[in-house]
N, C-alpha and C positions, 0 to 999 in steps of 0.2 A: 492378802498382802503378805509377801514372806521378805523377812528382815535379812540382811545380811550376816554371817556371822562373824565373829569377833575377827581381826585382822584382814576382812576382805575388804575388796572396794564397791560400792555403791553403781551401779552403769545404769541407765536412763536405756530404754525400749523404745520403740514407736514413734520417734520424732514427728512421722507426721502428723501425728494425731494433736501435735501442739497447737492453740488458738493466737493467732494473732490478733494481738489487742489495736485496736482504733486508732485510740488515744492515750497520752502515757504523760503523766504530770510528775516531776522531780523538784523539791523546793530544799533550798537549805537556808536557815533562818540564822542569824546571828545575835549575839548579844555580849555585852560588856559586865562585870562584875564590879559592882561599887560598893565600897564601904558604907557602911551602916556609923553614924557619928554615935550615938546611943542608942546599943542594941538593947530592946524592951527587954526585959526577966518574963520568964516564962514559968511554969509549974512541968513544964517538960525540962526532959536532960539537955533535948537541942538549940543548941544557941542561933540565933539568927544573927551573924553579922557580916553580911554581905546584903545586897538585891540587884537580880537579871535584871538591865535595861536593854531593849530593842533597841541595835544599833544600824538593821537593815537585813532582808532579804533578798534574795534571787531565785526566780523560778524558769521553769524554760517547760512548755507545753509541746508536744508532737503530735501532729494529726501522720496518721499515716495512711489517710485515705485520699487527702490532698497531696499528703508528701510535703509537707511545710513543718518549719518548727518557728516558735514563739517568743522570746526570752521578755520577762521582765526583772531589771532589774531599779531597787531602789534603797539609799541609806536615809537616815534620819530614825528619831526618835518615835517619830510616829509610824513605824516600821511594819508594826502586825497591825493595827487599823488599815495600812494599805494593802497588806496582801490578801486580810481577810474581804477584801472589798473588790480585789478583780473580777472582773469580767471572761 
């Protein structure tokens, strides 16, 4: 493999030789930042006063053998219990 040097550009070879993937999953996961009413003392420097709650994700599946895509989406608290649990 040879590097490019300082100030060049980078160009990609061979395009054909790229594999087309199947299937192709993209999810983005949300969450909400909540105050912590008494943050514990720690024996560390870092303070904990906030915690991430799941406020919902969206995912979107592509076959591309079928040529279809998928989307789920869902909000609520129980957010990642749902996404971990698609089918």
């Amino acid at each position: 493999m040879e590097m490019p040097k300082e100030h060049e550009k980078m160009k990609f070879m061979h395009h054909f030789k790229e594999e087309k993937f199947p299937f192709v999953v993209s999810a983005d996961l949300r969450g909400l930042t909540v105050p912590r009413d008494n943050p514990p003392r720690s024996e560390f420097k870092t303070e904990i006063y906030q915690v991430h709650t799941p406020c919902g994700n969206m995912m979107n599946a592509v076959n591309s053998i079928e040529n279809t895509s998928k989307q789920y989406l869902h909000r609520g608290e129980e957010g990642m219990d749902n996404f971990c649990l698609k089918d």
